[in-house]
LUMZANU-744789 format. One record per residue (C-alpha): residue number from 1; residue in three letters; chain; z, y, x. Coordinates in pm, 1 decimal. Example, Ala and Ser with C-alpha at 12.3 -4.5 7.8 and 13.67 -1.06 7.14 Angstrom:
residues 2
REC    k    r  c        zz        yy        xx
REC    1  Ala  A     780.0    -450.0    1230.0
REC    2  Ser  A     714.0    -106.0    1367.0
***
This chain:
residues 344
REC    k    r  c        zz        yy        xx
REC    1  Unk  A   10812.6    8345.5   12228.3
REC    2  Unk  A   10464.8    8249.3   12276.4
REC    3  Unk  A   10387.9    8109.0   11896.0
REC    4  Unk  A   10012.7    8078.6   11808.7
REC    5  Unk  A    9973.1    8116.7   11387.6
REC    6  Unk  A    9741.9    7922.5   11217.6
REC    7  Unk  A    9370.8    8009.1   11137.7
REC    8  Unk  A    9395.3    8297.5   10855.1
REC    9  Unk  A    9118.5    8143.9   10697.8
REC   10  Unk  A    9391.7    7862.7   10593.3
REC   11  Unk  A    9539.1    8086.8   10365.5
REC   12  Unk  A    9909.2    8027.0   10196.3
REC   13  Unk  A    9891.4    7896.3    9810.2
REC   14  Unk  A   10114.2    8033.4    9599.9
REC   15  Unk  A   10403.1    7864.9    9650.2
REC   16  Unk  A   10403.4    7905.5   10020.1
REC   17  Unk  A   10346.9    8264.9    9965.4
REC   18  Unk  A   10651.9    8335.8    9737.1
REC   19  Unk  A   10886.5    8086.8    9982.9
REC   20  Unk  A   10789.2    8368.8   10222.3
REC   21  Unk  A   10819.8    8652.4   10043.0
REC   22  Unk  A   11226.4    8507.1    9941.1
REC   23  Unk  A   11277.2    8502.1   10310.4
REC   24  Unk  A   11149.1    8862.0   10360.7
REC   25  Unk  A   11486.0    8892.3   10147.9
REC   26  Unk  A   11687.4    8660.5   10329.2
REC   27  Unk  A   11555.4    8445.5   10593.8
REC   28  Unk  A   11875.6    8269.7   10609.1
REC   29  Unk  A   11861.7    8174.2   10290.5
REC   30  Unk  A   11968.0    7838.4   10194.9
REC   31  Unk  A   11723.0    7553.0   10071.1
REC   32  Unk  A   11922.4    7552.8    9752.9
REC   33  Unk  A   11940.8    7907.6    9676.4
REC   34  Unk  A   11558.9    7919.8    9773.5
REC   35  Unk  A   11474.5    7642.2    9529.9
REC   36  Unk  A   11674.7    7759.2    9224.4
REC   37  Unk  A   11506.3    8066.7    9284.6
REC   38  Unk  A   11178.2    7960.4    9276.7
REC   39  Unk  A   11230.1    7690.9    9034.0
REC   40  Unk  A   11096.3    7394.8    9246.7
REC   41  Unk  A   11312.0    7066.8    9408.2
REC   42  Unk  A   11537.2    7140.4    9714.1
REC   43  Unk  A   11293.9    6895.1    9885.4
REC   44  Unk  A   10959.1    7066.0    9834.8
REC   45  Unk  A   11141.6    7373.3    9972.9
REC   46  Unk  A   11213.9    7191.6   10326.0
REC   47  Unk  A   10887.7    7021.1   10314.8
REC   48  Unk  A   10717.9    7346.8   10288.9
REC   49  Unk  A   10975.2    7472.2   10548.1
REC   50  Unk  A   10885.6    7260.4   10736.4
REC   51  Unk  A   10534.2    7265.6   10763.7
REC   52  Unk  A   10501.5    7680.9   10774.7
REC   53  Unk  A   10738.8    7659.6   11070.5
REC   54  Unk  A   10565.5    7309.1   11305.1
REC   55  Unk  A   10237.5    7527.2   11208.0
REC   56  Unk  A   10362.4    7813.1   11358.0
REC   57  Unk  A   10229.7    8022.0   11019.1
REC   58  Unk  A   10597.7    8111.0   10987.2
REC   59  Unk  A   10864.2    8197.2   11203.3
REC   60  Unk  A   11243.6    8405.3   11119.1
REC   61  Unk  A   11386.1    8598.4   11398.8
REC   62  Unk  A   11687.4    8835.1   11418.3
REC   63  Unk  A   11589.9    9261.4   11428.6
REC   64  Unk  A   11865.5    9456.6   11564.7
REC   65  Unk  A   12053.6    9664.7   11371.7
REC   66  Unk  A   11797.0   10006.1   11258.6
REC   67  Unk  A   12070.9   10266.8   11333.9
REC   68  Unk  A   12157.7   10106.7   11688.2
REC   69  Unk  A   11761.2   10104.3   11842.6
REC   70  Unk  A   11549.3   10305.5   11593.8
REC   71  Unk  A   11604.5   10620.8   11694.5
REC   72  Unk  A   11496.0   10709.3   12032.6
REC   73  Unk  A   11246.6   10432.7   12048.8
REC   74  Unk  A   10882.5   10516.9   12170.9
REC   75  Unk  A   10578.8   10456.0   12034.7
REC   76  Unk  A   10310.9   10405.8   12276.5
REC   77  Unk  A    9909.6   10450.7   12214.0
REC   78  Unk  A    9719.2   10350.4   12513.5
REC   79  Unk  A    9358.5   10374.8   12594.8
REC   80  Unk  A    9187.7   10134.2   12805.0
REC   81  Unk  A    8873.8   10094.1   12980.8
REC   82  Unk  A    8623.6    9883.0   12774.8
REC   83  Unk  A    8710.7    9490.2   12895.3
REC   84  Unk  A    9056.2    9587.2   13033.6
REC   85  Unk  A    9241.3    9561.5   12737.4
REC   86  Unk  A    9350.2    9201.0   12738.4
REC   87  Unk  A    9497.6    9221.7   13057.6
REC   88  Unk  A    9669.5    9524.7   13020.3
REC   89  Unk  A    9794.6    9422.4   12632.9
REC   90  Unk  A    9884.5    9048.7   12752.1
REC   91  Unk  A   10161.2    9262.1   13038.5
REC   92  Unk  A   10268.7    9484.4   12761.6
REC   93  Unk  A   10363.6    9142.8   12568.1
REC   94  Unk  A   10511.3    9002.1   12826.3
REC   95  Unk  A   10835.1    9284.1   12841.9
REC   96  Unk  A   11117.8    9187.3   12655.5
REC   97  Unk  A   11186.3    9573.5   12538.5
REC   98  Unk  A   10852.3    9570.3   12360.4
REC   99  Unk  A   10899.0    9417.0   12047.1
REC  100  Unk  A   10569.8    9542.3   11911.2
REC  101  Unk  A   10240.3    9510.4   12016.6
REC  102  Unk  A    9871.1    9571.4   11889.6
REC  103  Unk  A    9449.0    9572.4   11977.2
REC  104  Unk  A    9354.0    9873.6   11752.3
REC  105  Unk  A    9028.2    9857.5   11582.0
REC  106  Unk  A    8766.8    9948.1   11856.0
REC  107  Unk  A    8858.3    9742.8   12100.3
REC  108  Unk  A    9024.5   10055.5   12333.3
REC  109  Unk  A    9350.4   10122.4   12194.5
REC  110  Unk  A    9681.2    9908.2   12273.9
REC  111  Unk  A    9971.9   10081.9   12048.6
REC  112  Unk  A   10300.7    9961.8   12080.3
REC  113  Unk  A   10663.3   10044.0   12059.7
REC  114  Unk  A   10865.8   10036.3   12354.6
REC  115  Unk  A   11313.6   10015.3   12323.0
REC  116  Unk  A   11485.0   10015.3   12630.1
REC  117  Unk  A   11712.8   10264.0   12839.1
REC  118  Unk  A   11564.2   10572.0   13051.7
REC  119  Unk  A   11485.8   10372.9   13372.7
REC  120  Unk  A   11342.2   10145.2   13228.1
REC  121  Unk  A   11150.2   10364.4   13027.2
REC  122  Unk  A   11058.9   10609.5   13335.9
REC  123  Unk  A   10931.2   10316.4   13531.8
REC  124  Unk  A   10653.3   10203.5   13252.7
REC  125  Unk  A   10557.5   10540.0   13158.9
REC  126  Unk  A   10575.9   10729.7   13537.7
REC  127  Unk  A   10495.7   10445.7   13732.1
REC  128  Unk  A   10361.0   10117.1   13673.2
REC  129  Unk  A   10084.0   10272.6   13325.3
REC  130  Unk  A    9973.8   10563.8   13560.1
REC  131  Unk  A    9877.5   10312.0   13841.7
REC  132  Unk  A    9736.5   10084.2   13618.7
REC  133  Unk  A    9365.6   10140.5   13675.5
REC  134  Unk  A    9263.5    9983.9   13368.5
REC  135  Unk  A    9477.3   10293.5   13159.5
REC  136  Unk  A    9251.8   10567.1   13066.8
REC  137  Unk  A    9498.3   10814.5   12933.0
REC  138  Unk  A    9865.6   10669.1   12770.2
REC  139  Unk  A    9992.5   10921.3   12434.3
REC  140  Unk  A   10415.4   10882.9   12381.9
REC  141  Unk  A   10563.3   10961.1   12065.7
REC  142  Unk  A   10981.1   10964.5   12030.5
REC  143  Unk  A   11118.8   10826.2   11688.1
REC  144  Unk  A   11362.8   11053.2   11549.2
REC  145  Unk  A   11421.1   10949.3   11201.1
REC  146  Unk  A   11375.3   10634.1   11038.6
REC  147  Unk  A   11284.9   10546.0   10732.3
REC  148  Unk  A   11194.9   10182.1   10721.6
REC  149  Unk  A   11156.4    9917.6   10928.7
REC  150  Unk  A   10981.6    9598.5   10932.7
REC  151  Unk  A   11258.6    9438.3   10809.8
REC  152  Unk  A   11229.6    9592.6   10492.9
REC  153  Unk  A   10910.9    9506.4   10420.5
REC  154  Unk  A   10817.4    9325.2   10098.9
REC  155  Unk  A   10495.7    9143.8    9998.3
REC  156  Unk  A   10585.6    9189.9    9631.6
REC  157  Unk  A   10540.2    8853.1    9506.0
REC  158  Unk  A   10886.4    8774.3    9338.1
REC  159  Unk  A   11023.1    8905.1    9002.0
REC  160  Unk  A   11313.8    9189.3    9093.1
REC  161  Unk  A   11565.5    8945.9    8943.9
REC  162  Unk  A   11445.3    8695.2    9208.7
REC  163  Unk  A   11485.7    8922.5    9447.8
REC  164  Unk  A   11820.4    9076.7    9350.6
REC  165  Unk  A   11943.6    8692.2    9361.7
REC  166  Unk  A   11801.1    8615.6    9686.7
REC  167  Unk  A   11981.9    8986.9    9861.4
REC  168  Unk  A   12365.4    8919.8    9983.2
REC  169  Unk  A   12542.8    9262.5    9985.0
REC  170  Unk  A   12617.9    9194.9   10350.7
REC  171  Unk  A   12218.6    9206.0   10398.3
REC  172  Unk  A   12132.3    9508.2   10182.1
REC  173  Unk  A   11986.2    9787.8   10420.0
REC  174  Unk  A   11941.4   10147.8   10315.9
REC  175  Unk  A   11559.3   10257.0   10224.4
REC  176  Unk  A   11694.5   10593.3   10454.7
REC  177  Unk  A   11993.3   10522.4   10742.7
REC  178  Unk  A   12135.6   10811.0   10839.7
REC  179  Unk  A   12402.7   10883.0   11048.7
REC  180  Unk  A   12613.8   10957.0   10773.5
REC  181  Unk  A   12585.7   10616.8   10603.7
REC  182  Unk  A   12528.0   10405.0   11004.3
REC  183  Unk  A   12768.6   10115.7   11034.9
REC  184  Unk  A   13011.4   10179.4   11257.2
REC  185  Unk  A   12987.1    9983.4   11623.8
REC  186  Unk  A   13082.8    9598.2   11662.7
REC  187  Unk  A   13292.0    9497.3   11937.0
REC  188  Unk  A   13116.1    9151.9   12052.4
REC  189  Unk  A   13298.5    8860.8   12186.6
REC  190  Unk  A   13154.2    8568.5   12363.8
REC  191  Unk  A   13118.2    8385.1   12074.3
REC  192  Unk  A   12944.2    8659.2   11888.7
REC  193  Unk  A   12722.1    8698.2   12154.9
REC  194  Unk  A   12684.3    8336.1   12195.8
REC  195  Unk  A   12585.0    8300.1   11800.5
REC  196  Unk  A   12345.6    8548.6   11849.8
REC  197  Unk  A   12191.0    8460.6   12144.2
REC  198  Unk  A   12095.4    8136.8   11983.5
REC  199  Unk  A   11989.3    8315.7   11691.8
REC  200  Unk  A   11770.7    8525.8   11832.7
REC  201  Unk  A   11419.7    8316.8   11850.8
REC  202  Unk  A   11524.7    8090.9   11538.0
REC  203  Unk  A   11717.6    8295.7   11257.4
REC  204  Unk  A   11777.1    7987.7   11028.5
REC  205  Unk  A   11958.0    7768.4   11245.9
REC  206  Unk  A   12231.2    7594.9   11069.4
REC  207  Unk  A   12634.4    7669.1   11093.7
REC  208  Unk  A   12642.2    7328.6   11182.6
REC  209  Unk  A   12308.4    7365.4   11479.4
REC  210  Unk  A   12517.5    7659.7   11594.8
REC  211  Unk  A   12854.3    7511.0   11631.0
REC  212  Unk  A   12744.8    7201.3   11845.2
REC  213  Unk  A   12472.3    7445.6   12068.8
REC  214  Unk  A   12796.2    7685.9   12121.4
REC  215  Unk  A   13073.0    7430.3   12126.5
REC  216  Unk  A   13290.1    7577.8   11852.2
REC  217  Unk  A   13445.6    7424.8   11516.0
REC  218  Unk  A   13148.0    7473.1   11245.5
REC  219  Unk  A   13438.6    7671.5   11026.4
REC  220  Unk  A   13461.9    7887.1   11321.9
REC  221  Unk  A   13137.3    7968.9   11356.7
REC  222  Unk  A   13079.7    8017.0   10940.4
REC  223  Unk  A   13343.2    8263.1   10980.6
REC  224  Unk  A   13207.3    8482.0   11258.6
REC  225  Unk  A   12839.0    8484.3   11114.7
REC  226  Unk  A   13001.7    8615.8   10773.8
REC  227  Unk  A   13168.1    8889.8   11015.8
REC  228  Unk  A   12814.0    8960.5   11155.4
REC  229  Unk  A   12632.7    8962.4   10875.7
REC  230  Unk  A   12908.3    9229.4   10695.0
REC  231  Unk  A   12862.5    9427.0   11049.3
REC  232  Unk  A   12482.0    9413.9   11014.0
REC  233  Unk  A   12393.3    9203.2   11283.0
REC  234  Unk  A   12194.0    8920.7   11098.3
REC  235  Unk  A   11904.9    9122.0   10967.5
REC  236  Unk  A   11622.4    8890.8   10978.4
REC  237  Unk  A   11236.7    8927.4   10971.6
REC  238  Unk  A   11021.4    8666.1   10843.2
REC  239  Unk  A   10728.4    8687.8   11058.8
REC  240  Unk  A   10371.9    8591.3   10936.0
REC  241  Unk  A   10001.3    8684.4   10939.7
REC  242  Unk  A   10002.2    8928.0   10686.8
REC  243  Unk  A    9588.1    8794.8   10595.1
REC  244  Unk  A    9775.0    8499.4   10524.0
REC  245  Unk  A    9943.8    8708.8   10226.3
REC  246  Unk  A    9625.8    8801.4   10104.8
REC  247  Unk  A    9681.0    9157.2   10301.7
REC  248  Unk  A    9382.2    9198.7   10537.6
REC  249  Unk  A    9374.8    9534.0   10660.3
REC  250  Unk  A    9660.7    9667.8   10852.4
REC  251  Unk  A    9689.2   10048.7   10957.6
REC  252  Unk  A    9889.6   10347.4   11133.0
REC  253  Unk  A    9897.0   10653.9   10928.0
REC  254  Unk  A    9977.7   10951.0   11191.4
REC  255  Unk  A   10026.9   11272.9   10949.9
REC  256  Unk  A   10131.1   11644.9   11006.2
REC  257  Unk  A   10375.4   11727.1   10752.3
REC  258  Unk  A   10499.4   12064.3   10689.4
REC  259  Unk  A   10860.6   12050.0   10804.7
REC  260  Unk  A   10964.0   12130.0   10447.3
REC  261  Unk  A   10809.2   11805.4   10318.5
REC  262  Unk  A   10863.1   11556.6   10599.7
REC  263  Unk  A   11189.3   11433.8   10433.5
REC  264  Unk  A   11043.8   11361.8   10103.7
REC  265  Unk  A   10731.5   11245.5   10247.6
REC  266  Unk  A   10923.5   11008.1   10479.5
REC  267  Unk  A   11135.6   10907.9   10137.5
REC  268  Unk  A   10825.8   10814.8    9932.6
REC  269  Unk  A   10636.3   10619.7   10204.5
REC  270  Unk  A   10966.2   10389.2   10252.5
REC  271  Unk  A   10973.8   10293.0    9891.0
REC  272  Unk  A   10647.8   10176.5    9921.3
REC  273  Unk  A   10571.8    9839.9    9830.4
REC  274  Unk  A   10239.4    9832.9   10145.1
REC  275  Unk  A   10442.1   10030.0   10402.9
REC  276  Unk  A   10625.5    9830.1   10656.8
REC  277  Unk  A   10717.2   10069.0   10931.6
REC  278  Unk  A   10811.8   10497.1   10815.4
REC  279  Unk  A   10901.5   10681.6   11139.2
REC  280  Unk  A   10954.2   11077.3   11169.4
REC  281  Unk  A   10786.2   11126.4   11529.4
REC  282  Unk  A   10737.2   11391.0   11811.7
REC  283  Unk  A   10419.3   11519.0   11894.6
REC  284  Unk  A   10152.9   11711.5   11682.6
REC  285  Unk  A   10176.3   11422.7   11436.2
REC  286  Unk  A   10543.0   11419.1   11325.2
REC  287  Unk  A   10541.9   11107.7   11026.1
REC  288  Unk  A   10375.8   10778.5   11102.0
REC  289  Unk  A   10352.2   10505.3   10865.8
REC  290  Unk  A   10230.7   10118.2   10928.4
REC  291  Unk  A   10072.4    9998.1   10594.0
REC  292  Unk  A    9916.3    9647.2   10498.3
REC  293  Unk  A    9636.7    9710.5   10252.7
REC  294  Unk  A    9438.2    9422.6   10085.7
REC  295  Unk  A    9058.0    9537.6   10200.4
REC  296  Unk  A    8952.6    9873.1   10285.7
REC  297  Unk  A    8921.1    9996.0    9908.5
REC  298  Unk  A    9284.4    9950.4    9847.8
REC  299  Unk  A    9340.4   10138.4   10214.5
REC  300  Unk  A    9135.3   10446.2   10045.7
REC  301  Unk  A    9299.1   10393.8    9722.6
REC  302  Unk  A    9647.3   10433.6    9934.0
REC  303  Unk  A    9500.8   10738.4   10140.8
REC  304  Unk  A    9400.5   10973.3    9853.6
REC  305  Unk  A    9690.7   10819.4    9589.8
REC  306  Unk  A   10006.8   10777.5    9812.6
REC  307  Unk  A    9932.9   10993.4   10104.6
REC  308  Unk  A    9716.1   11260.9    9914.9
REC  309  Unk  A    9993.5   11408.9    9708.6
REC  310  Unk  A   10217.8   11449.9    9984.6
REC  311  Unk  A   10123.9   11756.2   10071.6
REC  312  Unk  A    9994.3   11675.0   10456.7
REC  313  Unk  A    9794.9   11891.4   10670.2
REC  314  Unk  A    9593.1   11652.4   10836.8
REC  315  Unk  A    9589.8   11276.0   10866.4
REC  316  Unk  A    9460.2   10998.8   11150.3
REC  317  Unk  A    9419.8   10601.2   11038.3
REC  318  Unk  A    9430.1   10406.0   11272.2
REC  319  Unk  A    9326.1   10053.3   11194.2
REC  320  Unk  A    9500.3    9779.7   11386.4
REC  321  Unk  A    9228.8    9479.1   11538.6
REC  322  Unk  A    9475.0    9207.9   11584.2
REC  323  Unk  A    9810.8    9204.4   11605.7
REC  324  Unk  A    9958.4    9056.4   11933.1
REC  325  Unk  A   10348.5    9048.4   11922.6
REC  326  Unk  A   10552.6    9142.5   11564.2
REC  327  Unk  A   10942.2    9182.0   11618.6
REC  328  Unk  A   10961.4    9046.5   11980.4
REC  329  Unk  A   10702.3    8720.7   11808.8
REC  330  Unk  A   10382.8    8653.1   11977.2
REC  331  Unk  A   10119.1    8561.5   11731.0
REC  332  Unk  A    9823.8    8589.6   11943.9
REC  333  Unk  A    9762.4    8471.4   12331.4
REC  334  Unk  A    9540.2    8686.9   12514.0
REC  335  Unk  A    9393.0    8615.0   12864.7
REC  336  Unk  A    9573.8    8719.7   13150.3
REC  337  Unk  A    9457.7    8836.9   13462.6
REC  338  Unk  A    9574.7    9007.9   13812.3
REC  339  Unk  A    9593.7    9312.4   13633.4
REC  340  Unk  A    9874.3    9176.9   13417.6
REC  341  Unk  A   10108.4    9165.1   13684.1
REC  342  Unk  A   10105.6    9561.2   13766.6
REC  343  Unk  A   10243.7    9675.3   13437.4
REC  344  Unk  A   10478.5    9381.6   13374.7
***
């Protein structure tokens, strides 16, 4: 998972931009649904495919399913010692349960969201962080609620009656899991884990790609990823350079909300069409939202329009740098050094 994306400065034309935004809906889509959609040939679809993919601008993974990892997730904001933060950043890439990954405007900040079990997370945060030199001082927020995840992020650049054809019922998430409406568990076979596994890096591989890498009949295999999908095991992400989308500035919003408001608040910021991350947190900031803004002007526009009338008693932005890893994607390589290997 070490993709490079291609120079923003190449941006996406239109096409290519709305062939991203119908896999933000689906990113197993077929060609054939995606073209009838957005009323082009079958064959310009894979061409284009194609080429977002071999240029690494584009790439469709599998998220886990929000109920099952959500919720007891960390989110981790680091500071570094000016110079140290590549090192320490490239490590934090490295990790498997760290899905998430970003240089915060400044140049001294590495947030990130760590998922994994209590060892694992007692080992980062008591252990190898605290005798990382580099580490200046490392702040840990618990997710308690979510709201909306990545994968329910939309650029907004299809009609709603594209976008209701593109969304399978099996596929339709919530704007506000709760336990209440969580799917219930999945008991996994071989083969489901199998499927999966191969899944996992490439989210549009074929029945037919599956059946031969898992050596199973291809009406087997259709079968099972139906069952998945209905279980809510297939959500995909669609992962891209957001400047690519025309969306330059990308921000944490940490905000104190009255507990009175922090549902509604929480509510609002999901439905969002810039938002693609709500969390209800721990620690004297209990609501953080990830937003991708056009240029700074639409960022203040979204600060004293969308977060103003929510009632908040105080708010941080925090303006993200360069994004490093996106749903367990690298986009960026950063230089490693010795120091790498003490927090990895």
């Amino acid at each position: 998972m070490q993709t490079e994306t291609t120079d923003p400065a190449t941006l996406l034309d239109p096409l290519d931009r709305r062939l991203v935004c119908a896999l933000q809906v689906d990113g197993r889509a077929e060609p054939g649904l995606l073209a009838q959609v957005l009323g082009v040939s079958v064959r310009t679809v894979t061409r284009r495919l194609a080429r977002l993919r071999e240029t690494g601008a584009l790439r469709v993974v599998l998220l886990p399913r929000a109920a099952d990892e959500a919720v007891g997730a960390l989110l981790l904001r680091v500071r570094v010692l000016r110079g140290r933060v590549a090192a320490v950043a490239d490590a934090l890439v490295a990790r498997s349960d760290i899905p998430f990954v970003d240089l915060m405007l400044g140049g001294q900040e590495i947030s990130a969201v760590l998922v994994t079990d209590q060892p694992g997370r007692d080992q980062l945060l008591y252990r190898q962080l605290p005798g990382t030199d580099a580490v200046v001082d490392t702040t840990v927020y618990a997710v308690l609620h979510l709201f909306a995840d990545a994968a329910q992020w939309r650029a907004g650049l299809l009609t709603p009656t594209e976008a209701a054809a593109l969304t399978p019922a099996a596929l339709t998430t919530p704007a506000d899991p709760a336990p209440a409406t969580a799917l219930p568990p999945v008991e996994l076979d071989r083969l489901d884990r199998a499927l999966l596994g191969e899944l996992a890096e490439d989210a549009r591989r074929s029945a037919a790609a599956l059946a031969q890498a898992v050596d199973a009949p291809e009406s087997t295999v259709r079968r099972r990823l139906r069952r998945l999908a209905a279980a809510g095991l297939l959500r995909t992400h669609a992962t891209v350079d957001p400047r690519l989308l025309g969306m330059t500035v990308d921000a944490n919003l940490w905000l104190a909300v009255p507990p009175g408001r922090l549902a509604a608040a929480g509510r609002a910021l999901a439905a969002h069409p810039q938002v693609h991350g709500v969390v209800a947190t721990s620690g004297p900031h209990n609501l953080m939202a990830a937003v991708f803004c056009p240029d700074y002007e639409a960022l203040y526009r979204f600060t004293t329009e969308v977060i103003g009338p929510l009632g908040a008693d105080r708010v941080e932005t925090a303006i993200v740098g360069r994004a490093v890893k996106r749903a367990g994607v690298r986009l960026t390589r950063i230089a490693a050094t010795n120091l790498g290997a003490q927090v990895s």
